[in-house]
C-alpha positions as CSV (number, residue, x, y, z in Angstrom):
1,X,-25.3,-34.6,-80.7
2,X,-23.6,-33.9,-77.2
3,X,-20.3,-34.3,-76.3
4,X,-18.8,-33.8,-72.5
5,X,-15.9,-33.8,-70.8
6,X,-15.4,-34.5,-67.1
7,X,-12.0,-33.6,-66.3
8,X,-10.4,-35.0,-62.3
9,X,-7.6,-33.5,-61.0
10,X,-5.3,-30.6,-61.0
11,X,-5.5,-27.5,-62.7
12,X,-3.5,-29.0,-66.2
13,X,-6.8,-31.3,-66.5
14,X,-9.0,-28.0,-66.5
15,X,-7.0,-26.5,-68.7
16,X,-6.9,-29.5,-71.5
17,X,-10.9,-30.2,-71.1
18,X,-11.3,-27.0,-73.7
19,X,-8.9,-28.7,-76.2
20,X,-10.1,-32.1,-76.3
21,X,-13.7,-30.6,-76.5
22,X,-12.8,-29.0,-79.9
23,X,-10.0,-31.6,-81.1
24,X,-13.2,-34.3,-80.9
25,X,-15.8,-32.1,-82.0
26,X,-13.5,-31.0,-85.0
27,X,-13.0,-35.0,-85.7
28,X,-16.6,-35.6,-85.7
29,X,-16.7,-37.8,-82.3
30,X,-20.8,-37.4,-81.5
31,X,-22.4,-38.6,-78.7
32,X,-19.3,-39.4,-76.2
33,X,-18.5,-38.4,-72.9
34,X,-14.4,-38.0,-72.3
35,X,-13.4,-38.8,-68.9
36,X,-10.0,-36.7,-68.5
37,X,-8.6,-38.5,-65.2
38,X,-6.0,-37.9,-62.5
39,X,-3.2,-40.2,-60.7
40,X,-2.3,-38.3,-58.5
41,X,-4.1,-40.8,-55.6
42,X,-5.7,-44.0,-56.0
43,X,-8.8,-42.3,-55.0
44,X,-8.7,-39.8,-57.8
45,X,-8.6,-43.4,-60.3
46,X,-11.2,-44.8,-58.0
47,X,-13.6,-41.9,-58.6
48,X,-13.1,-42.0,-61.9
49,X,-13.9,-45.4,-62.6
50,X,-17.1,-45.1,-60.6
51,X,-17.7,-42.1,-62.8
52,X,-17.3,-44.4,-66.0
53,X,-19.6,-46.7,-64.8
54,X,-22.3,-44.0,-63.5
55,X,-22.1,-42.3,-67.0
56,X,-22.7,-45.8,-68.8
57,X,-25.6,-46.6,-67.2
58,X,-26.9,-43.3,-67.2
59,X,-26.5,-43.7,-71.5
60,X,-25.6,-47.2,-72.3
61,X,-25.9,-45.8,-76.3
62,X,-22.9,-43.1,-75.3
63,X,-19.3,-43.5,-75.8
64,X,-17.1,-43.7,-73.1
65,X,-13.6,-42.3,-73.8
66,X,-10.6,-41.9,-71.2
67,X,-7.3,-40.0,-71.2
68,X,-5.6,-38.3,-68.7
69,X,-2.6,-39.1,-66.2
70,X,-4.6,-42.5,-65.0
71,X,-5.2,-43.1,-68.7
72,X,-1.2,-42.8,-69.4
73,X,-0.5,-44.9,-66.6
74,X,-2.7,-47.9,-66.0
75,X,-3.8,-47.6,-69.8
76,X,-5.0,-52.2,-69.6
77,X,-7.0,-51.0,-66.7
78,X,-9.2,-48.7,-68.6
79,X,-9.1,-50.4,-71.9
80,X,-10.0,-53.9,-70.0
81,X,-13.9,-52.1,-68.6
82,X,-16.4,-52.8,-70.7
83,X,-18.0,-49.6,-70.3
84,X,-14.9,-48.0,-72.4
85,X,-15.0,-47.8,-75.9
86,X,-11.4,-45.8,-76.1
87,X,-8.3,-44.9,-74.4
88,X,-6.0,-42.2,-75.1
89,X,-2.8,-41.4,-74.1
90,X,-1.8,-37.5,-73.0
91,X,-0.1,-36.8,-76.3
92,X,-2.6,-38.6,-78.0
93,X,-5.9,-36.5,-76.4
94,X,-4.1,-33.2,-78.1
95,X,-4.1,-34.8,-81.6
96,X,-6.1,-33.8,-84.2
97,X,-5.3,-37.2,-85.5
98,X,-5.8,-39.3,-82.6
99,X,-9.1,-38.0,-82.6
100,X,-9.9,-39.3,-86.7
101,X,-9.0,-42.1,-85.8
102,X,-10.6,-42.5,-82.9
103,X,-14.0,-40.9,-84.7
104,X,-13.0,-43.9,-87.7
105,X,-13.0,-46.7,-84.8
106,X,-15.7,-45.9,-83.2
107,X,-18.2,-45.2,-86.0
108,X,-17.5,-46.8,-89.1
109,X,-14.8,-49.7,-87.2
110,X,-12.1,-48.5,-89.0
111,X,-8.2,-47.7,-88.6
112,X,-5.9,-49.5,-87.4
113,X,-5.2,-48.4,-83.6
114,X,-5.8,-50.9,-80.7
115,X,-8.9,-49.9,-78.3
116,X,-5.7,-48.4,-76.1
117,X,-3.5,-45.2,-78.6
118,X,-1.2,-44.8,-75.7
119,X,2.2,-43.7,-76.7
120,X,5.6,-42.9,-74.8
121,X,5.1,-40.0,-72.8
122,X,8.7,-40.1,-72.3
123,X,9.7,-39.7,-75.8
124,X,7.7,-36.9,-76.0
125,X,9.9,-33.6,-76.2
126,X,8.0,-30.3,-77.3
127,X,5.0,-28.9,-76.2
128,X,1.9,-29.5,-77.7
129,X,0.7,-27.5,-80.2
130,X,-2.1,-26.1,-78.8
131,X,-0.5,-24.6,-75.9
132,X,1.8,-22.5,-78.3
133,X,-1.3,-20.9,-80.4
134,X,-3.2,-20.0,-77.0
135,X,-6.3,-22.0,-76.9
136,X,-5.5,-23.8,-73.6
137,X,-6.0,-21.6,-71.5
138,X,-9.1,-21.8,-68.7
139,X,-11.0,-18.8,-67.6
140,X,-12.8,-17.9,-64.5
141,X,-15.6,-15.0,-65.4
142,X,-13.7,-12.7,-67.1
143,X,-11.3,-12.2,-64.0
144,X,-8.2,-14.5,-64.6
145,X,-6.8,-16.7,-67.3
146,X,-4.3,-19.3,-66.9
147,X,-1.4,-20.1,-69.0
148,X,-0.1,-23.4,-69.3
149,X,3.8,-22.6,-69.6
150,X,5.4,-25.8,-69.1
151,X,4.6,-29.4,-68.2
152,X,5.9,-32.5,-67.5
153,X,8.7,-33.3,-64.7
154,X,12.6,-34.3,-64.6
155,X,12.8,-34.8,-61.2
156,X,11.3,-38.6,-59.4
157,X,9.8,-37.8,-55.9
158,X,9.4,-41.6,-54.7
159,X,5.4,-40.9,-54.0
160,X,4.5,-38.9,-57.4
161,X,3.4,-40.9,-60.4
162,X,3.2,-38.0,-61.9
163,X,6.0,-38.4,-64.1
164,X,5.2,-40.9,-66.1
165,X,1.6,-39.5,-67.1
166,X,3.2,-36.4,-67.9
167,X,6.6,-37.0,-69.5
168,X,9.9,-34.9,-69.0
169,X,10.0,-31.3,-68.7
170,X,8.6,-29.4,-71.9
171,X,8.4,-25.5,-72.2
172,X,6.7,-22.8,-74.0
173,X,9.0,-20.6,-75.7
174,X,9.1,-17.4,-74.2
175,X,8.1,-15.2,-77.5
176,X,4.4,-17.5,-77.9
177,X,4.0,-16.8,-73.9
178,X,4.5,-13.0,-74.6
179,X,2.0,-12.9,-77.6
180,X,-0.6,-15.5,-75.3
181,X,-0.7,-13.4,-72.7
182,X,-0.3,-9.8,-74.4
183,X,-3.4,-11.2,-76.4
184,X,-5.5,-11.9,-73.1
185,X,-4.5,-8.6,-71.5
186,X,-5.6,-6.7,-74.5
187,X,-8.8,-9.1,-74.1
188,X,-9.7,-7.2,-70.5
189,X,-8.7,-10.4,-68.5
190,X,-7.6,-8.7,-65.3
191,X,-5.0,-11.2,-63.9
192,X,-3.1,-13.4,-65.5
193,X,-1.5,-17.4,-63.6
194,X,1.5,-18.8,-65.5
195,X,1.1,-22.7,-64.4
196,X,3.0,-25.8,-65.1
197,X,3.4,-29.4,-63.5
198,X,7.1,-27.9,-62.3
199,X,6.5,-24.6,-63.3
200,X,10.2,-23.6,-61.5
201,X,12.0,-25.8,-64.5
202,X,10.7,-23.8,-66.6
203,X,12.9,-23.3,-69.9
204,X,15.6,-25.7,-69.3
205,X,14.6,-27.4,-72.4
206,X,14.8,-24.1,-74.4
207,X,17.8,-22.2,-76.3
208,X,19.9,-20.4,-73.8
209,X,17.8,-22.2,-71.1
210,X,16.1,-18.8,-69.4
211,X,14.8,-19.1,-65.9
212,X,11.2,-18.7,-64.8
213,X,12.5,-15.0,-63.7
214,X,13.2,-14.2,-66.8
215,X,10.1,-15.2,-68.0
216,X,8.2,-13.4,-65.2
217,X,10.5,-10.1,-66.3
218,X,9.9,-10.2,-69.5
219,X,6.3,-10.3,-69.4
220,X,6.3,-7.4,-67.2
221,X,8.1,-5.7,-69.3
222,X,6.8,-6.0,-72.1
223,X,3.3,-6.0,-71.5
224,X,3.1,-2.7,-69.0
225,X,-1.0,-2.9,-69.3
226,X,-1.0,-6.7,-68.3
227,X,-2.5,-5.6,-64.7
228,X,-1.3,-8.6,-62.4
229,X,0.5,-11.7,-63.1
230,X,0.2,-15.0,-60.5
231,X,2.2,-17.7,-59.9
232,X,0.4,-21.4,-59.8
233,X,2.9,-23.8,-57.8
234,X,6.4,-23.5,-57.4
235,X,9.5,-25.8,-55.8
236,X,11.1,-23.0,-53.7
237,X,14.4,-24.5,-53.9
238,X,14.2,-23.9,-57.9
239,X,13.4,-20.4,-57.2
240,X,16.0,-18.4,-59.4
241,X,17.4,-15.3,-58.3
242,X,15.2,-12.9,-60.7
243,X,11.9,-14.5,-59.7
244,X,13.2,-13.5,-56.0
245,X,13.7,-10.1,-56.9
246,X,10.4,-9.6,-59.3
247,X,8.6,-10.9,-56.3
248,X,10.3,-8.5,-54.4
249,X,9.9,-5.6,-57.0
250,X,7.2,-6.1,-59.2
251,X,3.6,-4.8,-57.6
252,X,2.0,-6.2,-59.9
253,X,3.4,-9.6,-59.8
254,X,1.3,-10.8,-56.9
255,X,2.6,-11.9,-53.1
256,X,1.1,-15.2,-53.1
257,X,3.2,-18.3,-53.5
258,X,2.1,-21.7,-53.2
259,X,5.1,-24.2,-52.3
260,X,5.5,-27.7,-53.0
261,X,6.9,-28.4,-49.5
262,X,5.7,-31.9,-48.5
263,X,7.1,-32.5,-45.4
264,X,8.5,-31.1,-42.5
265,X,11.3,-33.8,-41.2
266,X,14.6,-33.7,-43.0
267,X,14.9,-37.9,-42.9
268,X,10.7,-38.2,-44.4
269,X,12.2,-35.6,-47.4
270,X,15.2,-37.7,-48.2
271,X,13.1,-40.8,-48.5
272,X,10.4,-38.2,-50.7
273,X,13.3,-37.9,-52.5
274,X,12.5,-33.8,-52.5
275,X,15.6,-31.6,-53.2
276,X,15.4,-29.3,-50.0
277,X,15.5,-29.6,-46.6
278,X,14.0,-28.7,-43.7
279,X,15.7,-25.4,-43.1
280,X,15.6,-24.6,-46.5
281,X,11.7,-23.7,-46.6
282,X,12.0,-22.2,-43.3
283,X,14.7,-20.1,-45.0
284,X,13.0,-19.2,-48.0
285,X,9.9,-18.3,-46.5
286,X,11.4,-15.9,-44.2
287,X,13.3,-14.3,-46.7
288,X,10.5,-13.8,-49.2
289,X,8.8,-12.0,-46.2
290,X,11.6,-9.8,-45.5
291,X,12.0,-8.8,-49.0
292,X,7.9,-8.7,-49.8
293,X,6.6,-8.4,-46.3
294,X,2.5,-9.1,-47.3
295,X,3.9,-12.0,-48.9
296,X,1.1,-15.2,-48.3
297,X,2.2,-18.4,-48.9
298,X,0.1,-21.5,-49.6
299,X,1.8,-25.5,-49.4
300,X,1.0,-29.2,-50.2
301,X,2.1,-31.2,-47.3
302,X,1.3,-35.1,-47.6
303,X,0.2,-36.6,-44.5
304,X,1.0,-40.6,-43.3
305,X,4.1,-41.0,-46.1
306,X,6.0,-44.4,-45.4
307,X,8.1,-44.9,-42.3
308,X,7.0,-41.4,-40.8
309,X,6.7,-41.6,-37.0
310,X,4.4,-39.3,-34.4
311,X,7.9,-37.0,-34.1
312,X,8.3,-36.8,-37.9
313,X,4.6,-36.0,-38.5
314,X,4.6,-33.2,-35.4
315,X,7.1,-31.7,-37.1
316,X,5.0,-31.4,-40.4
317,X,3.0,-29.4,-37.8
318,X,5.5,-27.1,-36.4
319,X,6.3,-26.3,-40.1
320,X,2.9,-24.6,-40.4
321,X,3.9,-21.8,-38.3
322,X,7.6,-21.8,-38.9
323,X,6.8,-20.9,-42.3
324,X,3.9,-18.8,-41.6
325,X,1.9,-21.3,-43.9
326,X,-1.9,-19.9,-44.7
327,X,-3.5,-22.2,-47.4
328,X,-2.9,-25.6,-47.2
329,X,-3.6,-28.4,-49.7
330,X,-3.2,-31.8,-47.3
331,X,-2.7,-34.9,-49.1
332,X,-3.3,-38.1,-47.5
333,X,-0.4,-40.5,-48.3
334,X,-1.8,-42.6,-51.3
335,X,0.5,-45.6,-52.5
336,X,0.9,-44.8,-56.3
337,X,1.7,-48.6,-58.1
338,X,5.0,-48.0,-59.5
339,X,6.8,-45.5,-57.5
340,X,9.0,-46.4,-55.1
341,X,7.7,-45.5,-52.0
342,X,4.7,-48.2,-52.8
343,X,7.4,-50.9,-52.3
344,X,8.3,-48.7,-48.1
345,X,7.0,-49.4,-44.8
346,X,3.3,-48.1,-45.2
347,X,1.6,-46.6,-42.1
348,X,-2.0,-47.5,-41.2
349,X,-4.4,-46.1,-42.9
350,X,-6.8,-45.4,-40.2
351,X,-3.5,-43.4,-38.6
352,X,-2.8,-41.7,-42.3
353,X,-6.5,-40.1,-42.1
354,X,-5.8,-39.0,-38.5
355,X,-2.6,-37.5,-39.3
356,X,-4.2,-35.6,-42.1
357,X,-7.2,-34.3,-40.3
358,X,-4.9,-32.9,-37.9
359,X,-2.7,-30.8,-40.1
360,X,-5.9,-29.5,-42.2
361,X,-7.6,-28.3,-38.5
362,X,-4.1,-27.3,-38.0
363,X,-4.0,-25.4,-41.6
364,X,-7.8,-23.9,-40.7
365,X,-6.1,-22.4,-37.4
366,X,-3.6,-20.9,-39.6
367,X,-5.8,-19.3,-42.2
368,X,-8.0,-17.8,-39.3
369,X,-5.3,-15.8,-37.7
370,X,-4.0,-14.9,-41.3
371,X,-7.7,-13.7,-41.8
372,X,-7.9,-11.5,-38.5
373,X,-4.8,-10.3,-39.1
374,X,-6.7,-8.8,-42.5
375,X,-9.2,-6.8,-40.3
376,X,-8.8,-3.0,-40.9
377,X,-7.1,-3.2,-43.8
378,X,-7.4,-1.6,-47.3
379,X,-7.0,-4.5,-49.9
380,X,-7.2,-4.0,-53.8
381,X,-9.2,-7.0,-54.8
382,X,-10.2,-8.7,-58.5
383,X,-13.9,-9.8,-58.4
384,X,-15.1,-13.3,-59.4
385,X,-18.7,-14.8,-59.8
386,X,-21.2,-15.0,-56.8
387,X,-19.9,-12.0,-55.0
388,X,-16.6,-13.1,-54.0
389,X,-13.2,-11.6,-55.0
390,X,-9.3,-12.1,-54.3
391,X,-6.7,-9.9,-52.9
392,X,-3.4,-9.9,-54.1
393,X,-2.3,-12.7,-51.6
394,X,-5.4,-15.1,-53.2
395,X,-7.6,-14.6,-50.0
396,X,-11.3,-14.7,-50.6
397,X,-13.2,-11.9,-49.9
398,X,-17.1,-11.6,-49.7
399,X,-18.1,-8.4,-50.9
400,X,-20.5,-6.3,-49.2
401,X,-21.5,-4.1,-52.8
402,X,-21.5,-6.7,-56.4
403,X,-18.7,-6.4,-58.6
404,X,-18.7,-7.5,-62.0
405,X,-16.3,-10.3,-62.7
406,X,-12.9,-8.7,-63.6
407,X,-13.4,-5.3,-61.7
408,X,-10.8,-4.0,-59.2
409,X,-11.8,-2.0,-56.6
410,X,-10.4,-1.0,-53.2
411,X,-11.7,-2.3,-50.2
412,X,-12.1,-2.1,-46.4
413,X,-11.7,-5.5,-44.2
414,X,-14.9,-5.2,-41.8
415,X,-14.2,-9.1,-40.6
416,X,-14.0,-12.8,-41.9
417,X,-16.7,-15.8,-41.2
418,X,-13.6,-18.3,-40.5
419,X,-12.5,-19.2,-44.0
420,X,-13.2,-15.5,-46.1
421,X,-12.7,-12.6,-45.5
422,X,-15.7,-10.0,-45.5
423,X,-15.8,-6.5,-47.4
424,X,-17.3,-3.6,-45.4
């Protein structure tokens, strides 16, 4: 009997969909269809409603279960559609015993949980157990595996509901990271991405309270065959001193970092409540360069946030190229029920999609300079499926010969089409 998962969202989602796949398979749940949502914008719970109510009518006879950060947040929402037969909480979809009795409710109308097992994220304060023994982790080909190192979040940006689907701050110890990703070098995974949902808090919840540096140090270290080691996300202003200087040092720890920047007005990160400023990212950014000069840095920037005016947005813009920002993830401002900047000023939405367009056209005029200013150039790249490959700095590259996935090889920079880079 089938069982899916269609996971929404960020990277964490992709990585769970493997574990709640075998936690409900293990429990016997037959004929279901998890929908692992995101929060993150009301469009991302819009979508997955839709997609509740596509799959339902698609298969009346097929279960409908939800989890996820939407799940954990708005958990009477979900339980309230007919088409649901369960919800489960984030904790809860990593349970081996959520999931009897959730297999016992659905097919024999037994135990005694409510349609809704949502618990208190907040409460929550270890990891779960299945990112300890290694089997979260998400592959792509045989290329790169990520690592789930930490999740959950101390800090409360006024826009991020994030939070509260997530719970506080949780780390890996740093031994079980060693042995997970020692484990998947000696597999012939030729990168390795350490990710979190503040990956720079990393092991303040730990003895001794090491630093993501140390972390990032140790694995090097200690693994000298682990080939190269990426960082997902980071808050720059979290960046501890030996993360700075691996990123300066270690060659194999790769010159890409994407930053959780926001904003580019000093009064619009206040009211973010974000713990940098302005100057700061302008700062960092040119300091990482200095000290790692093919450095290639990617951001979220949130377009249309309450109270931001033309000059506040423009200088969103500016930050682009003050930074020397080459990826951009743009986020239309989304009021999130909840957080605090729902209750602000909101700006139009017709003006919030304006704004946005404008700073992705302005991020594609940033990513095709960064992609001319490849031309010529020798790049060691990892291969990926369908002919496409990534240097060190995460740029795509078509290649001109196939690759398997997972093989390194050098290449020439003939040109780019406007949004790769192509292999001569």
């Amino acid at each position: 009997m089938t069982l899916d998962v269609v996971s929404f969202g960020c990277r964490l989602n992709a990585l769970d969909a493997a574990t709640v796949k075998a936690l409900a398979r293990d429990a016997g749940v037959e004929r279901a269809v998890v929908v692992n949502t995101c929060a993150v914008t009301s469009e991302a719970v819009s979508q997955a409603r839709q997609t509740i109510r596509r799959l339902k009518r698609e298969d009346p006879a097929r279960r409908i279960l939800v989890t996820g950060c939407a799940a954990q947040t708005r958990p009477a929402d979900f339980a309230a559609m007919a088409e649901v037969d369960r919800v489960l909480g984030n904790e809860e979809k990593l349970s081996p015993a959520a999931w009897q009795a959730t297999r016992a409710a659905l097919d024999f109308g037994l135990g005694d949980s409510p349609k809704a097992l949502v618990g208190d994220i907040m409460s929550v304060r270890e990891m779960a157990p299945h990112l300890l023994d290694g089997a979260g982790e998400s592959v792509e080909g045989h290329s790169r595996a990520f690592v789930q190192v930490q999740t959950g979040c101390d800090h409360r940006c006024t826009f991020c509901i994030i939070p509260y689907g997530r719970g506080n701050s949780r780390s890996v110890p740093m031994g079980a990271v060693v042995e997970r990703v020692r484990a998947l070098t000696e597999q012939g995974f030729g990168e390795v991405v350490l990710t979190g949902v503040d990956l720079t808090s990393y092991g303040a919840d730990l003895p001794g309270a090491p630093r993501l540096g140390a972390l990032v140090r140790t694995l090097l270290r200690h693994i000298p065959d682990l080939p190269r080691l990426r960082l997902s996300s980071i808050d720059s202003i979290e960046a501890d001193g030996d993360l700075i200087r691996a990123l300066a040092e270690e060659e194999r720890l790769m010159p890409h970092l994407h930053l959780s920047l926001q904003a580019g007005d000093d009064l619009i990160l206040k009211r973010m409540k974000r713990r940098h400023l302005r100057a700061d990212a302008i700062r960092f950014c040119g300091e990482m360069r200095r000290l790692r000069p093919d450095m290639v840095f990617g951001a979220d920037l949130i377009a249309g946030f309450p109270t931001e005016t033309e000059t506040q947005f423009r200088a969103s813009l500016d930050l682009v190229d003050e930074c020397g920002l080459t990826h951009l993830h743009v986020f239309p401002y989304s009021p999130r029920p909840g957080t605090p900047a729902a209750r602000m000023p909101q700006v139009a939405g017709p003006l919030i999609r304006e704004r946005a367009a404008r700073l992705r056209a302005k991020g594609a005029d940033a990513l095709r300079r960064h992609l001319a200013g490849e031309i010529g150039t020798l790049r060691d790249v990892l291969a990926e499926r369908g002919g496409i490959a990534r240097t060190p700095g995460f740029t795509p590259v078509r290649l001109a010969r196939p690759l398997a996935p997972g093989a390194r090889a050098i290449v020439r920079i003939a040109g780019h089409d406007g949004t790769r880079l192509l292999a001569a």
